[in-house]
MARPA-791824 format. One record per residue (C-alpha): residue in one letter; y, z negated, x; residue number from 1. Coordinates in steps of 0.5 Angstrom, whole numbers. Example, Ala and Ser with C-alpha at 12.3 -4.5 7.8 and 13.67 -1.06 7.14 Angstrom:
2
<node r="A" v="-9" w="-16" u="25" k="1"/>
<node r="S" v="-2" w="-14" u="27" k="2"/>
This chain:
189
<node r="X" v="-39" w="69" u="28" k="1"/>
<node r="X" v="-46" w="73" u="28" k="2"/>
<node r="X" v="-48" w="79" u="30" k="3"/>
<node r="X" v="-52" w="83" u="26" k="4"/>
<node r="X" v="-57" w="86" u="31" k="5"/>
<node r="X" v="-60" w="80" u="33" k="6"/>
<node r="X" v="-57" w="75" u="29" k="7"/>
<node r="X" v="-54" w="70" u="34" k="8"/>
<node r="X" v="-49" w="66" u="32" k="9"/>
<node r="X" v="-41" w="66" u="37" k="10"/>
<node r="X" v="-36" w="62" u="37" k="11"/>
<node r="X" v="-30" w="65" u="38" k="12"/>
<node r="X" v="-26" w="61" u="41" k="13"/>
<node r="X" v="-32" w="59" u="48" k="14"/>
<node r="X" v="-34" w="67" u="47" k="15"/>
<node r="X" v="-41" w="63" u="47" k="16"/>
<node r="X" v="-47" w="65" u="44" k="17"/>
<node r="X" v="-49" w="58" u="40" k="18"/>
<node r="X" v="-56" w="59" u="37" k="19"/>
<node r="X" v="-60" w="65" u="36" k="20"/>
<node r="X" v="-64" w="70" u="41" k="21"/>
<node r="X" v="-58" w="70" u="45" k="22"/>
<node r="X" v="-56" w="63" u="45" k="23"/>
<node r="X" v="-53" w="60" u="52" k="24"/>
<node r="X" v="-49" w="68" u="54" k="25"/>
<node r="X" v="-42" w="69" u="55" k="26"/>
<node r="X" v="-38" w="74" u="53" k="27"/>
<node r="X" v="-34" w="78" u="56" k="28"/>
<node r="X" v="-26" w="76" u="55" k="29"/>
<node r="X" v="-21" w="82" u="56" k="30"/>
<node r="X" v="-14" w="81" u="55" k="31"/>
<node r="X" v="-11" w="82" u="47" k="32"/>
<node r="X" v="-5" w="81" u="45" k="33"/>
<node r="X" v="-4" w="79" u="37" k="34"/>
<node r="X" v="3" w="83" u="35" k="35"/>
<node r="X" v="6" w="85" u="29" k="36"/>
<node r="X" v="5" w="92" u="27" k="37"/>
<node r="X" v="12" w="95" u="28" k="38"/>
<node r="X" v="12" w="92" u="36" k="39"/>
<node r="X" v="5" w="96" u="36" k="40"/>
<node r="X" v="6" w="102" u="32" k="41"/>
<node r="X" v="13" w="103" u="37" k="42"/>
<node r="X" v="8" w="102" u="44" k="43"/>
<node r="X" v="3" w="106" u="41" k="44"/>
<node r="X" v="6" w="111" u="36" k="45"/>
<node r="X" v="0" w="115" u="34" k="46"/>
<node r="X" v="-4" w="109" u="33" k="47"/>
<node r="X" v="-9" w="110" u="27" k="48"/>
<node r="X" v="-11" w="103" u="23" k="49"/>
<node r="X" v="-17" w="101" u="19" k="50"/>
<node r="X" v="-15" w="99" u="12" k="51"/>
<node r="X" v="-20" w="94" u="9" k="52"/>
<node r="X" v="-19" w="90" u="3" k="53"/>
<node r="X" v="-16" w="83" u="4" k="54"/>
<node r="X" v="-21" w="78" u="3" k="55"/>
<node r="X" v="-16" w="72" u="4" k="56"/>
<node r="X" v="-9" w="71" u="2" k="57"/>
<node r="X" v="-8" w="66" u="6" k="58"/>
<node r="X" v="-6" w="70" u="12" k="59"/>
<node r="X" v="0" w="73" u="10" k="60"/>
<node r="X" v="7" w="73" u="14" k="61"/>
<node r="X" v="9" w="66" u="12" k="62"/>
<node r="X" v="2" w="63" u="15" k="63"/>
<node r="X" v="5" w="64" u="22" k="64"/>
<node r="X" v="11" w="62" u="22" k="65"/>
<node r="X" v="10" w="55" u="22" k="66"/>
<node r="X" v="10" w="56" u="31" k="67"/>
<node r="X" v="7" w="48" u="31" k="68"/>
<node r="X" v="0" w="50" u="28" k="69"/>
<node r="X" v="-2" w="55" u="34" k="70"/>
<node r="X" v="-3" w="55" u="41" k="71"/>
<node r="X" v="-5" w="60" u="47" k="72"/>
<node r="X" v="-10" w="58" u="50" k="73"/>
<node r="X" v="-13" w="59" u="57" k="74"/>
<node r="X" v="-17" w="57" u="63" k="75"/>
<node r="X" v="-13" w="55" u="70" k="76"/>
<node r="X" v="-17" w="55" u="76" k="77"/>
<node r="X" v="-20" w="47" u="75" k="78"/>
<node r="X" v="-18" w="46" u="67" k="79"/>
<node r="X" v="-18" w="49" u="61" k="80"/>
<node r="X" v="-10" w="49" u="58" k="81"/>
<node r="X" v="-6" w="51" u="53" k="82"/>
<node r="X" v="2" w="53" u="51" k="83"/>
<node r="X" v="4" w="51" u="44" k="84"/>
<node r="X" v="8" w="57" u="41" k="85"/>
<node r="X" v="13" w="52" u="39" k="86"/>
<node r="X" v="14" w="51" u="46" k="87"/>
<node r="X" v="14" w="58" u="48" k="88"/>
<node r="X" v="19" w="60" u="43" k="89"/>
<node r="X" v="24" w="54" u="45" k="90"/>
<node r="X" v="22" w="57" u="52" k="91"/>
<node r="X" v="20" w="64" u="53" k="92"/>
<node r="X" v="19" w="66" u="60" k="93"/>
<node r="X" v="14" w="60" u="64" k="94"/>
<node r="X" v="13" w="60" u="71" k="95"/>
<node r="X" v="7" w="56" u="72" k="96"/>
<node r="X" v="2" w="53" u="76" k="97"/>
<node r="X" v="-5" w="52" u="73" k="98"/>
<node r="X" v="-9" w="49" u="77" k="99"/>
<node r="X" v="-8" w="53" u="84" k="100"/>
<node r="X" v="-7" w="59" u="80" k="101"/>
<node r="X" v="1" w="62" u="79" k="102"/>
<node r="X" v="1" w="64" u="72" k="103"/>
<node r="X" v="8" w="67" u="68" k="104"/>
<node r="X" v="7" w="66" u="60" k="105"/>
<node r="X" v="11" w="71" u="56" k="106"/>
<node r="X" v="13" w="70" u="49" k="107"/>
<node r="X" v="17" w="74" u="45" k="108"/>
<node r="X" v="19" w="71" u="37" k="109"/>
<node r="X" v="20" w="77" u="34" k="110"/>
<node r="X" v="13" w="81" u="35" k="111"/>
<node r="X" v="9" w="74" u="36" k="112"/>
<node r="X" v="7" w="78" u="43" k="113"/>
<node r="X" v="4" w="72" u="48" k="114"/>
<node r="X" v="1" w="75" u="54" k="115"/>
<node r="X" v="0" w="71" u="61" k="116"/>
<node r="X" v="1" w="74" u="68" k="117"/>
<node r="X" v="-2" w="72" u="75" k="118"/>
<node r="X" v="5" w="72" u="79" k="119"/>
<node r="X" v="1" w="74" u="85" k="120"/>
<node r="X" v="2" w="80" u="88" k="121"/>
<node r="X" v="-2" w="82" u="94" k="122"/>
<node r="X" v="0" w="76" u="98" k="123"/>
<node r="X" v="7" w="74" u="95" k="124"/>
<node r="X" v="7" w="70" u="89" k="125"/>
<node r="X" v="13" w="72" u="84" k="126"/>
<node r="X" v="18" w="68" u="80" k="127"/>
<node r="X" v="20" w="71" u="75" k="128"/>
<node r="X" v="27" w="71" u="70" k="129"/>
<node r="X" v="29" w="75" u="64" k="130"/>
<node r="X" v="34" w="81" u="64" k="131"/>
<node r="X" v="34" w="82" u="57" k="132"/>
<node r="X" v="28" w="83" u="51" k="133"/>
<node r="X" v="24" w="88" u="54" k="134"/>
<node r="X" v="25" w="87" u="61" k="135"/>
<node r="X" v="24" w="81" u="68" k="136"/>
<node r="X" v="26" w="81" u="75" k="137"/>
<node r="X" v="24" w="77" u="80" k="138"/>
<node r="X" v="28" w="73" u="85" k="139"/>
<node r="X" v="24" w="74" u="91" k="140"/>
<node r="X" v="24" w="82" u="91" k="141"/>
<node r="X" v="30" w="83" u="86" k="142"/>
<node r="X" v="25" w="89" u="82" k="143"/>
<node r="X" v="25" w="90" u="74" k="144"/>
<node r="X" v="19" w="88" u="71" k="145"/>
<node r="X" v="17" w="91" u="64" k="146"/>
<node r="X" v="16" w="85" u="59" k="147"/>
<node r="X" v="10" w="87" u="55" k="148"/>
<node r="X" v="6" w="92" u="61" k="149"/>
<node r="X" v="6" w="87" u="65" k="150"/>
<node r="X" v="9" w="94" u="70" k="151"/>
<node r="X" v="14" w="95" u="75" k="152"/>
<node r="X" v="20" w="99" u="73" k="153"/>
<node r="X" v="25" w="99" u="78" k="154"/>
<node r="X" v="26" w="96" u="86" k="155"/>
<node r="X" v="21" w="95" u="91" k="156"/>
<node r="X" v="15" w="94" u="88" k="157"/>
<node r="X" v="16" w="100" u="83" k="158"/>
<node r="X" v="9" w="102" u="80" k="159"/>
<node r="X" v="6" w="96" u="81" k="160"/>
<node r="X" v="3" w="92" u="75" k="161"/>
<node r="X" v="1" w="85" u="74" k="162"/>
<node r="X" v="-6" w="82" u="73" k="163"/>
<node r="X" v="-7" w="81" u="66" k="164"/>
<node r="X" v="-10" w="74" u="65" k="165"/>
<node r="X" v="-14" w="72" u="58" k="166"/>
<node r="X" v="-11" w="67" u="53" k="167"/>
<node r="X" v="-13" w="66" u="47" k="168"/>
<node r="X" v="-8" w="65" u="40" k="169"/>
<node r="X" v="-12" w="59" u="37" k="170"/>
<node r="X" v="-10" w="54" u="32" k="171"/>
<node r="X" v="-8" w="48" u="35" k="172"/>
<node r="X" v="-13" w="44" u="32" k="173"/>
<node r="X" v="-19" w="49" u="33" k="174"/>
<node r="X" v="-17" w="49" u="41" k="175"/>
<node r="X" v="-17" w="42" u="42" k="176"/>
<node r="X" v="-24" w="41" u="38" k="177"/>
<node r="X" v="-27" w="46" u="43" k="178"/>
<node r="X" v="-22" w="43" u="49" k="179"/>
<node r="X" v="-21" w="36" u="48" k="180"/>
<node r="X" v="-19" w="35" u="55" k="181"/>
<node r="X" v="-14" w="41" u="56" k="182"/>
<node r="X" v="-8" w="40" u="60" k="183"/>
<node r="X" v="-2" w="42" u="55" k="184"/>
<node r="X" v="4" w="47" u="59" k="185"/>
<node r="X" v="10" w="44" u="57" k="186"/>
<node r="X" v="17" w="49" u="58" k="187"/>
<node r="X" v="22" w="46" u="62" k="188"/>
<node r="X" v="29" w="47" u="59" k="189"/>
């Protein structure tokens, strides 16, 4: 990518700055999530959509379904690591450890929504288990979790909301060029 104000160029992947006047700056990274549109306009119906003239016809519908080609990317407390969409379709809710930070993966196949979560609340750390779709519970205070909010809907610690962590949805061969020693998350069955 380039800006057009000074013209630096970024990869998308690092949120670097690679060459140009602002060579050597990291962006920002805020939580996204890559949904499709029927999961979105649902969550957010009054939503408008910038209609531009498609450029490309290889990224139609039929271009993601193929879940090996992707991963979701992300930094862990030491290393950078990545979850394979093939890996949380076979396995959409993952409790993990990244590094020394507990980290909850959430997947649905039918939205393509990908979102990563500290388990830490205050100083409790949450293991979490699917009700249904749209919904979690964790084992330790028994409270209902909204899957894709990330907020608490029922128990305990109702109204409380998980911290959103970055990922990045990525082509799995573009993630390991930019992070050759990324540790893979695998779902344990």
């Amino acid at each position: 990518m380039r800006d057009l104000e000074t013209e630096t160029e970024w990869s998308h992947i690092l949120g670097e700055a690679m060459a140009g006047k602002l060579k050597g700056t990291l962006l920002d990274a805020i939580p996204s999530d890559m949904v499709t549109w029927e999961s979105w306009k649902k969550e957010h119906p009054k939503t408008t959509v910038l209609k531009m003239s498609r450029t490309n016809r290889n990224f139609m519908k039929e271009f993601y379904k193929d879940p090996t080609r992707f991963v979701l990317g992300f930094r862990g407390s030491l290393d950078t690591h990545h979850c394979s969409y093939q890996t949380m379709t076979d396995k959409p809710l993952l409790n993990i450890k990244a590094g020394d930070l507990p980290l909850l993966i959430t997947f649905n196949e039918k939205t393509t929504s990908a979102l990563i979560f500290s388990r830490k609340v205050g100083e409790q750390v949450l293991t979490f288990g699917s009700i249904d779709e749209e919904t979690l519970r964790d084992r330790e205070t028994k409270t209902s979790w909204n899957r894709s909010s990330g907020t608490a809907i029922d128990g305990s610690l109702k109204g409380c909301k998980l911290e959103h962590h970055i990922g990045i949805p990525s082509f799995r061969r573009a993630w390991e060029v930019f992070h050759p020693k990324s540790v893979a998350i695998e779902g344990k069955k």
